[in-house]
N, C-alpha and C positions, 0 to 999 in steps of 0.2 A: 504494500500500500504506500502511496506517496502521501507526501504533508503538503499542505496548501503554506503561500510562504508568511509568515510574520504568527504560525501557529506554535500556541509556549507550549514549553515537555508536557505530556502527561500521558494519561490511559486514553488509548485511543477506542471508539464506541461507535463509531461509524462513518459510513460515505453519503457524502450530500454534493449532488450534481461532478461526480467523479474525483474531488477531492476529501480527506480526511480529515473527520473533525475531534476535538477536545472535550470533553466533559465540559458541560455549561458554556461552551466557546459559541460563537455566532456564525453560523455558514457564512462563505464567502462572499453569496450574494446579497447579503443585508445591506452594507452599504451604499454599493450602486441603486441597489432599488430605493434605499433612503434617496438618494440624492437625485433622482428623477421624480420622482412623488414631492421632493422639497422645489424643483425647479420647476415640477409645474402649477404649483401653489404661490411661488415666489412671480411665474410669468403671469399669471392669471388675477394676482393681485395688484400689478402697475396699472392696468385698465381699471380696475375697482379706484385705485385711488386718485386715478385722472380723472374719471367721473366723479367721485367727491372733492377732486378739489374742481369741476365743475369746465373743466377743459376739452373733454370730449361728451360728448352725449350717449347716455346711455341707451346700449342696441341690443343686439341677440345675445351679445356674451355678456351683459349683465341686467338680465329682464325683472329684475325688482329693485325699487328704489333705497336709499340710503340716507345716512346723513348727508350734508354735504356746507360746503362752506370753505373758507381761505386756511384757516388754521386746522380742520378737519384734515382736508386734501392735504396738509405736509405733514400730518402726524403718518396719514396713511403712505403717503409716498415713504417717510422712514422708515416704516415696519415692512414695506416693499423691501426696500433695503434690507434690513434688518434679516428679512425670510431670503434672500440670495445670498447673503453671508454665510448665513447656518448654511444653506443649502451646497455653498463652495467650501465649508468647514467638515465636511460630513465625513471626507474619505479617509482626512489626517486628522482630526479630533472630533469624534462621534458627540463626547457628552457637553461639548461645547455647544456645537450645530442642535444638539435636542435641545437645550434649553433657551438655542437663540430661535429654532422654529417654534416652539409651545410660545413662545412670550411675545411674538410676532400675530399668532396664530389669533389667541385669547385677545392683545389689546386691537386687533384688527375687528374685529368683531364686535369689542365695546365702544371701538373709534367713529364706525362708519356702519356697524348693522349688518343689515341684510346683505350687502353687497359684497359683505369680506368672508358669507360663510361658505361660498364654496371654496374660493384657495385655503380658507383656514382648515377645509376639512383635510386636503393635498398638505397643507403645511403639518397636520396633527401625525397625519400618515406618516412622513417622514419622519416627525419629531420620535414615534413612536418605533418606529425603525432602527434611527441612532442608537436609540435607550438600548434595542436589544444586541448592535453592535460593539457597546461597551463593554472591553473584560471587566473578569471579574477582580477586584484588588487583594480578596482574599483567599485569591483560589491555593497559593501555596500553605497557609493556615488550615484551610483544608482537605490537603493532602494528607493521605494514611502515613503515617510514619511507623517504624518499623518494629515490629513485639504491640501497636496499638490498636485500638480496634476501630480503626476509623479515622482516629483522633480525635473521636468525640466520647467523653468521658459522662459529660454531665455534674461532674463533682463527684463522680465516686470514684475512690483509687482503680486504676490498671492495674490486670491483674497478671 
């Protein structure tokens, strides 16, 4: 069996899409699918925010209305932003990109309504994706160590 690459030592548990995977590790393709679900969340919402800040009019791709106004339109444009950054953060730092898609996602939706809930649902998507791309930090901690059962004691002496 071969290892998919930047996969850390451990007990190996099976094959997903012909590479091998790590106990609790994330198959290879979480990230890229993160980070198309964030891009088209992040593309889907520059139209959202040109229609609330009131520069283009709203057409097929945003058929319910929102808030709108001068300072609206550039919170939203930032959180536009804000959801392409996560979205170009996805493949070198997972848990970054989730918390810049969820917080993108959420004030998109309390900024502007109706009109930020489809990319927000594409931005949660990917937010949700990163999360599962993140190792885990304590996965050596939970490593069997040797004579243990586990390494999970509980508080009662090994025996």
């Amino acid at each position: 069996m071969t290892r998919w690459e930047g996969a850390p030592e451990g007990r190996i548990i099976g094959r997903v899409s012909g590479a091998t995977t790590r106990e609790g590790a994330a198959p290879p393709w979480v990230r890229p699918a993160a980070m198309v679900a964030a891009l088209l969340g992040a593309a889907w919402g520059v139209p959202a925010a040109l229609g609330a800040l009131e520069v283009i009019g709203r057409g097929p791709l945003l058929p319910v209305d929102g808030r709108g106004g001068e300072v609206i339109g550039i919170v939203a444009l930032v959180l536009a932003a804000t959801a392409l950054a996560g979205a170009l953060t996805v493949m070198r730092k997972p848990a970054v990109a989730a918390a810049l898609l969820f917080i993108a996602s959420f004030a998109g939706v309390l900024a502007i309504g109706a009109s930020w809930v489809g990319p927000a649902a594409f931005q949660l998507a990917g937010s949700m994706l990163a999360l599962w791309a993140v190792p885990n930090p304590f996965a050596e901690e939970m490593q069997a160590r040797p004579g243990s059962r586990g390494g999970r004691t509980h508080g009662r002496p090994e025996m």
